[in-house]
C-alpha positions in Angstrom: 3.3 14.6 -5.2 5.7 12.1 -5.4 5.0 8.3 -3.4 6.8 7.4 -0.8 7.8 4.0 -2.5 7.3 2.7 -6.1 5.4 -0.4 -6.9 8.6 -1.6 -7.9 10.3 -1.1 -4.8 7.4 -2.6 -3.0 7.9 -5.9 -5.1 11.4 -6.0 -3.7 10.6 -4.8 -0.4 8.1 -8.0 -0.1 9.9 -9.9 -1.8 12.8 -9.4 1.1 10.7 -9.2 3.7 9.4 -13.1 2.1 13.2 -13.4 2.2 14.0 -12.4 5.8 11.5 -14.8 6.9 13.8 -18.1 5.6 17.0 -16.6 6.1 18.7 -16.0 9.4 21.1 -13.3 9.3 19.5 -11.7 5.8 21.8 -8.4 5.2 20.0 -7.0 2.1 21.0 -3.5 0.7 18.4 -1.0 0.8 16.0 -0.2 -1.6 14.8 3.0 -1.0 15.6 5.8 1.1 13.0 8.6 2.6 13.6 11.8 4.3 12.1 14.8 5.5 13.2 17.7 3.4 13.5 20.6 6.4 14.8 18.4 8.8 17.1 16.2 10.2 15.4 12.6 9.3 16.2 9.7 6.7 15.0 6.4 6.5 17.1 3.6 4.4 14.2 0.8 4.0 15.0 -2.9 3.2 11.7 -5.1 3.1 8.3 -4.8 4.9 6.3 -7.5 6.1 4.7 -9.3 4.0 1.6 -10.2 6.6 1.8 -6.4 7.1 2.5 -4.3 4.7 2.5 -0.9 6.2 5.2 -2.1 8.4 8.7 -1.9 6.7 12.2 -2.4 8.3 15.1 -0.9 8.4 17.9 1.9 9.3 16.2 4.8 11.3 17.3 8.1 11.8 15.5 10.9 13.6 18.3 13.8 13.1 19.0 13.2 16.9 22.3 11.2 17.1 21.0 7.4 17.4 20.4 6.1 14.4 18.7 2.1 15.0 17.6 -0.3 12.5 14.2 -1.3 13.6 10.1 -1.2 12.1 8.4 1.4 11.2 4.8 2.1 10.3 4.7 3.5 6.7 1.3 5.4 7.1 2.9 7.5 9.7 5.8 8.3 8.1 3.7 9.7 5.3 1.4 11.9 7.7 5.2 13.4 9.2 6.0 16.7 8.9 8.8 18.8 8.9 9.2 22.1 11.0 8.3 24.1 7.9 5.3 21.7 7.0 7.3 20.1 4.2 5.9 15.7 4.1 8.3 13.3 4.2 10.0 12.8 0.3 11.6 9.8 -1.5 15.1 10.5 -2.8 15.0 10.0 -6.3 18.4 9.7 -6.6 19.5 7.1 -4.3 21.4 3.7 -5.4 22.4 1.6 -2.3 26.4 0.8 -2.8 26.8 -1.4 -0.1 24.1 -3.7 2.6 22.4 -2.3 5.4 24.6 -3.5 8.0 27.0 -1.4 6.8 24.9 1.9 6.5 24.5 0.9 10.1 28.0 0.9 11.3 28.7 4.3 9.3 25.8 5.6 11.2 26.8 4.5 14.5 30.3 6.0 13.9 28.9 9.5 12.7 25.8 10.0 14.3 23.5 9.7 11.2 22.8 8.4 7.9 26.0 8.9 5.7 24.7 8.1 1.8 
C-alpha cells in the first residue's frame, strides 16, 4: 500500500503550515493531492499544522458539488472508504501548475476539483 503523503511532502507541508503562521494571505500551491478511487472525492493539501500534525489544510471535495478549502483530519481520511471498499489513494502523478486559490475558483465554477 501506498502512504497517503511522503515524508517529503510532509517536510513541505510543515514547513507551509510554519509558513502560513507568519504570512497573512499565504496562497501556496498544493503539494499533494488524495482521492478515493471509486468515488467522487479528491483532496488538494497545502500544509498541516505544525502543533498538529494530523490536521492538514486545504481544497475539499466530497464528489457532491461544494468543493471548500478548509481542515481536515488526516487519520480519517485514511480509514475512508469508497462504495466498493477501495481506501483513499495518493495520485502519483500529480504536479500542482498553479496556487490553491486558484484550484479554488475552478472548483467553484465547475462543481469539483478540475486537475
Amino acid at each position: 500500500m501506498t502512504a497517503l503523503i511522503t515524508d517529503d511532502q510532509r517536510t513541505v507541508l510543515l514547513a507551509n503550515g510554519r509558513q502560513s503562521l507568519e504570512e497573512a494571505g499565504f496562497d501556496p500551491a498544493p503539494v499533494v493531492k488524495l482521492f478515493t478511487p471509486d468515488a467522487g472525492a479528491t483532496w488538494l493539501l497545502t500544509h498541516i499544522d505544525p502543533d498538529d500534525p494530523d490536521h492538514a489544510y486545504g481544497l475539499c471535495d466530497l464528489g457532491l458539488g461544494y468543493p471548500e478549502m478548509g481542515w481536515l483530519s488526516l487519520a480519517e481520511v485514511a480509514e475512508l472508504r469508497g462504495p466498493l471498499g477501495l481506501p483513499v489513494e495518493r495520485d502519483l502523478y500529480f504536479r500542482a501548475e498553479k496556487r490553491l486559490s486558484a484550484y479554488a475558483r475552478e472548483a467553484r465554477l465547475a462543481g469539483r476539483i478540475v486537475t
